[in-house]
Backbone as a printed PyTorch tensor [residue, N CA C, xyz], in Angstrom:
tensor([[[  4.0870,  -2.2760,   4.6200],
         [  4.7830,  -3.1410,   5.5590],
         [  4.8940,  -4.5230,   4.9310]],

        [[  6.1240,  -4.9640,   4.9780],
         [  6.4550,  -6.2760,   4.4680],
         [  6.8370,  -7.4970,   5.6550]],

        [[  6.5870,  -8.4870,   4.6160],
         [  7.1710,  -9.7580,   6.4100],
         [  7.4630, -10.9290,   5.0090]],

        [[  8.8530, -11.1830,   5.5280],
         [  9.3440, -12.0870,   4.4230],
         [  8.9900, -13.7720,   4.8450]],

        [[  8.0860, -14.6060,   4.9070],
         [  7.6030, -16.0500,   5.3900],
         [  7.6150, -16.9910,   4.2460]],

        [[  8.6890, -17.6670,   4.4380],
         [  8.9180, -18.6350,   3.4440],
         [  9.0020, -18.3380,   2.5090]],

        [[ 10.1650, -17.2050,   1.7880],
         [ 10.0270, -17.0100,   0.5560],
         [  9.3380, -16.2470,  -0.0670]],

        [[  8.1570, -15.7280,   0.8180],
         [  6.6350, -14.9000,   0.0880],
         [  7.0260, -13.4540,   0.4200]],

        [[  6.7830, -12.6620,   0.0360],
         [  6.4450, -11.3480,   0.6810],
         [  4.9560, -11.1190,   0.8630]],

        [[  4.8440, -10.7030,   1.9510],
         [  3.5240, -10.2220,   2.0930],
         [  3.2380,  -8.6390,   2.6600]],

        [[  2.4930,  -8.5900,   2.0190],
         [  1.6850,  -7.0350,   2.4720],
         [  0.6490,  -6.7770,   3.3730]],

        [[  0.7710,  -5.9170,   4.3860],
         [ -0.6970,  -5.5800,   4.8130],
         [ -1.4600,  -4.1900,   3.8660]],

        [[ -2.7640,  -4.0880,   4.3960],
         [ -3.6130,  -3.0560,   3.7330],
         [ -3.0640,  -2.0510,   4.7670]],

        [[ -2.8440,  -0.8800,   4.1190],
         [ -2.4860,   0.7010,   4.4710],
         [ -3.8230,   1.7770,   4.5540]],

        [[ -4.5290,   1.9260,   5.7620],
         [ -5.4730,   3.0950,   5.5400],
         [ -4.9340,   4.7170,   5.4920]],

        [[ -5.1310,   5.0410,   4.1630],
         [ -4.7810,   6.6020,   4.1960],
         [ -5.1990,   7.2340,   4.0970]],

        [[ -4.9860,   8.6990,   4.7380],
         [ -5.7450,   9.9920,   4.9110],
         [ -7.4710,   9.6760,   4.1200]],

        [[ -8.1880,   9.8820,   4.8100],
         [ -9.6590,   9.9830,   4.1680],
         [-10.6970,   8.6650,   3.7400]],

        [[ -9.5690,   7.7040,   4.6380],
         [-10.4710,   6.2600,   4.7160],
         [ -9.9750,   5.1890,   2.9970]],

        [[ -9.3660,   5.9430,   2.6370],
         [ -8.9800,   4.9020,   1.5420],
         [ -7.8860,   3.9640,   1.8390]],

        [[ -8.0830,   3.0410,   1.4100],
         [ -6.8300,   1.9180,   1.9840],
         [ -6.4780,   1.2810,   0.4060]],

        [[ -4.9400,   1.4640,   0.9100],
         [ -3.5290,   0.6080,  -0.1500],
         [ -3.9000,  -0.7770,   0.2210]],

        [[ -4.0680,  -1.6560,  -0.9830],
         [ -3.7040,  -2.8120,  -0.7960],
         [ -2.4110,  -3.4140,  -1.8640]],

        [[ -1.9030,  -4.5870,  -1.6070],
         [ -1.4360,  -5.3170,  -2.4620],
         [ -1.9130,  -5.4630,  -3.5400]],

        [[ -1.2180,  -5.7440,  -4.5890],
         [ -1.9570,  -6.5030,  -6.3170],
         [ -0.4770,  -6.3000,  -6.9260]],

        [[ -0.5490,  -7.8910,  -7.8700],
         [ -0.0740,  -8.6190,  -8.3040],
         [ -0.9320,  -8.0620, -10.2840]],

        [[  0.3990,  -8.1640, -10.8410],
         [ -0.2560,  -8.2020, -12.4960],
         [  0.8370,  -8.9180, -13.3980]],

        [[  0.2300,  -9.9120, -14.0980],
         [  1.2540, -10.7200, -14.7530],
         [  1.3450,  -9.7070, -16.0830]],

        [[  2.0830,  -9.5630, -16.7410],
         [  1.7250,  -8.9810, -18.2130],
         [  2.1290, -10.0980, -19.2180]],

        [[  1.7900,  -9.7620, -20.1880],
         [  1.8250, -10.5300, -21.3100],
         [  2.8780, -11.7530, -21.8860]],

        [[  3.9280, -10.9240, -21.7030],
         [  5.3440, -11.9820, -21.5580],
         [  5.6560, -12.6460, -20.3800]],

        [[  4.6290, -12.6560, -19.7860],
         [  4.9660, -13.6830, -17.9450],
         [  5.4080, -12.5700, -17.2260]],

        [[  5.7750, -11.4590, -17.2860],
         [  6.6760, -10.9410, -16.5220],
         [  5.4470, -10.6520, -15.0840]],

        [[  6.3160, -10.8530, -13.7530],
         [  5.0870, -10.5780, -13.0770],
         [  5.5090,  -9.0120, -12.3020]],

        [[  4.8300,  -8.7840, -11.8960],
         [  4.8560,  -6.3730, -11.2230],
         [  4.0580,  -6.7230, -10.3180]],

        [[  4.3150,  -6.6840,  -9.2390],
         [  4.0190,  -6.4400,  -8.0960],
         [  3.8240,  -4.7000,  -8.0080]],

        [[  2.7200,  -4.4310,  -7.1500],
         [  1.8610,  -3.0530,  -7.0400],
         [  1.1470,  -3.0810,  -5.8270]],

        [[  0.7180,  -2.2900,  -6.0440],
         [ -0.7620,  -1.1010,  -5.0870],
         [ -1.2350,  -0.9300,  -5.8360]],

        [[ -2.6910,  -1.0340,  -5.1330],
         [ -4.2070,   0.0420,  -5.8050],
         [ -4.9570,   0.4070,  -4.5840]],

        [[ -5.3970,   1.5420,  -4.5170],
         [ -6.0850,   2.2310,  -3.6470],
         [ -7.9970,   1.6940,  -4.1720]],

        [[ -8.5130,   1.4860,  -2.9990],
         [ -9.8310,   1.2460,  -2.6440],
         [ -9.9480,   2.0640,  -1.6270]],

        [[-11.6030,   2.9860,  -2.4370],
         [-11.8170,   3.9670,  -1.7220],
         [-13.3180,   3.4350,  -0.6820]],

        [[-13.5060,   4.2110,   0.3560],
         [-14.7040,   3.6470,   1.2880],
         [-15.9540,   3.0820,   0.3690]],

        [[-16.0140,   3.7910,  -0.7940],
         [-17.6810,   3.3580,  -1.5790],
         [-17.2740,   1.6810,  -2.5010]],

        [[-16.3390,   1.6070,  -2.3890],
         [-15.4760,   0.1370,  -3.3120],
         [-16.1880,  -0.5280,  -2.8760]],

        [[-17.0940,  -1.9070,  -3.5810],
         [-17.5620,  -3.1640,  -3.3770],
         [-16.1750,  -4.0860,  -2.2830]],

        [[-15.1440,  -4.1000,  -2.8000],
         [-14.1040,  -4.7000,  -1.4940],
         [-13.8170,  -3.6800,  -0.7440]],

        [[-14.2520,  -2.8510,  -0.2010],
         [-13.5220,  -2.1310,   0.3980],
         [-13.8420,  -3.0450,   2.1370]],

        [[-15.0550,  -3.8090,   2.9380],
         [-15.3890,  -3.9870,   3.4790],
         [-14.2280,  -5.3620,   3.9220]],

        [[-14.0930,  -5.8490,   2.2710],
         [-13.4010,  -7.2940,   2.9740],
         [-11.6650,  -6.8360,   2.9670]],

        [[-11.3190,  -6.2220,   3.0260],
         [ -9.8120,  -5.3870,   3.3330],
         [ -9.7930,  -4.7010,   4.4970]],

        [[-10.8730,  -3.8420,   4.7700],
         [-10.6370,  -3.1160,   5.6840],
         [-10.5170,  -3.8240,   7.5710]],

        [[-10.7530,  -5.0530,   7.7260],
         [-10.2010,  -6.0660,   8.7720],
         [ -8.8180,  -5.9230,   8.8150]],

        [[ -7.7710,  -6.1350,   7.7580],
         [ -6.2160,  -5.9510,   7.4410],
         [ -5.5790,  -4.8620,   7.5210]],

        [[ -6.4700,  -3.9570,   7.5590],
         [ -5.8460,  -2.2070,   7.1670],
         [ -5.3980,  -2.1250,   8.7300]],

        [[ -4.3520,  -1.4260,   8.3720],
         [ -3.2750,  -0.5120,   9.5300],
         [ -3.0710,   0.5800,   9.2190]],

        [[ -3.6990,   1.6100,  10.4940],
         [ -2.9350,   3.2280,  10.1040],
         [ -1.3410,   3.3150,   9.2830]],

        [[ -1.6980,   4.4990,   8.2860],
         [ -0.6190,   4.6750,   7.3090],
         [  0.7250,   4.9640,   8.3790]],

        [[  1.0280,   5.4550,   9.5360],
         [  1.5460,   5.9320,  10.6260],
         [  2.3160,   4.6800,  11.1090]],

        [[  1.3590,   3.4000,  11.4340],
         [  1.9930,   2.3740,  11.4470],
         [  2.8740,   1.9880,  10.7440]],

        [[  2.2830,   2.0930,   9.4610],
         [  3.4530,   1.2580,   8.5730],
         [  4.4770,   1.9430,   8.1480]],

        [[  4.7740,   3.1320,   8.6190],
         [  6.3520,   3.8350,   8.5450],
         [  7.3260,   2.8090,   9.1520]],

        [[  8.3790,   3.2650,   8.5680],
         [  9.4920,   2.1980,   9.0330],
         [ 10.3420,   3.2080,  10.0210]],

        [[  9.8810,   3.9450,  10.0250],
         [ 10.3310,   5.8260,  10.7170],
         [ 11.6810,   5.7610,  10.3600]],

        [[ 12.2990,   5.7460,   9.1000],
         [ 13.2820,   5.9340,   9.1620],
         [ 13.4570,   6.8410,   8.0790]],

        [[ 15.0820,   6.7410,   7.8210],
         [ 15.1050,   8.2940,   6.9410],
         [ 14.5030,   8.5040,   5.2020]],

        [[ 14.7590,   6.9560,   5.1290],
         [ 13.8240,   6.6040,   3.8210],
         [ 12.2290,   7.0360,   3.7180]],

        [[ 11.9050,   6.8800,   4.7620],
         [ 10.6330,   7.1250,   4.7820],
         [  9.8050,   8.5650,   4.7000]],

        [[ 11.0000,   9.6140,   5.4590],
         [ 10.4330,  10.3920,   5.2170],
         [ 10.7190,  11.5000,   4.3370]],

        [[ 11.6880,  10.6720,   2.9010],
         [ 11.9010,  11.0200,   2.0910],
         [ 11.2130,  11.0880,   1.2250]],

        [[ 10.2400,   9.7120,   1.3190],
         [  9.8270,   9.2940,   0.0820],
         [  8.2440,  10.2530,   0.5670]],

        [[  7.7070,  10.5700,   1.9510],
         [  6.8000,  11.1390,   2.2750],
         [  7.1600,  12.7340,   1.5990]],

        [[  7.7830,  13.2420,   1.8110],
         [  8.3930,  14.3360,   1.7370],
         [  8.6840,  14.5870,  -0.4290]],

        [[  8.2850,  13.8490,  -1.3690],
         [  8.5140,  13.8020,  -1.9870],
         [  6.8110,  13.6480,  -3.1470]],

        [[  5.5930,  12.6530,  -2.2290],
         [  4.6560,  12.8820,  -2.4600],
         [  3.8230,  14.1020,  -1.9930]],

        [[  4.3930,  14.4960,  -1.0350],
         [  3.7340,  15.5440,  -0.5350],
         [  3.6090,  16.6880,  -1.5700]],

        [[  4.6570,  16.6680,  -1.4270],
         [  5.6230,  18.0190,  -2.6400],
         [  4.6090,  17.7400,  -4.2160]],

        [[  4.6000,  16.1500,  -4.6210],
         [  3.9550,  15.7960,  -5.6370],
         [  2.5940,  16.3250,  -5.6660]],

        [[  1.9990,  16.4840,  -4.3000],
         [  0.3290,  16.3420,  -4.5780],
         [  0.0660,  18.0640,  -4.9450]],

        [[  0.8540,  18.8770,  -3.9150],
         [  1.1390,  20.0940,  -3.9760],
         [  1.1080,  20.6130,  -5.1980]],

        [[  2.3020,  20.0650,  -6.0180],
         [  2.2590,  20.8170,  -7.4450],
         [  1.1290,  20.8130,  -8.2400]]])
């Protein structure tokens, strides 16, 4: 889930299936270039405690639309194989 405020994008934390939660992260690489990402923190993570205040069911953060359950419909299939 995104919220565009002044220019920023921001993210909330995503809890998914089995207590692990998506957060945001940021990585500059070498030539400046900056990549915006995810990394999953699982319940035993040293941060997992100071994220999990932010986390929203993965359910929430559907946009329920048809994108969405494409891109669901596409990991699914992924984890499967």
């Amino acid at each position: 889930m995104t919220d565009e405020t002044e220019g920023a994008q921001l993210m909330t934390a995503v809890m998914l299936a089995g207590g692990v939660l998506r957060i945001p992260e940021s990585t500059v690489l070498a030539d400046g270039t900056r990549v915006d990402g995810t990394r999953d923190i699982p319940p035993d993570a040293p941060d997992y405690e100071t994220w999990l205040p932010h986390a929203m069911p993965e359910e929430a953060a559907w946009h329920g639309d048809a994108d969405d359950l494409r891109i669901l419909a596409r990991w699914r299939a992924a984890a499967s194989a």
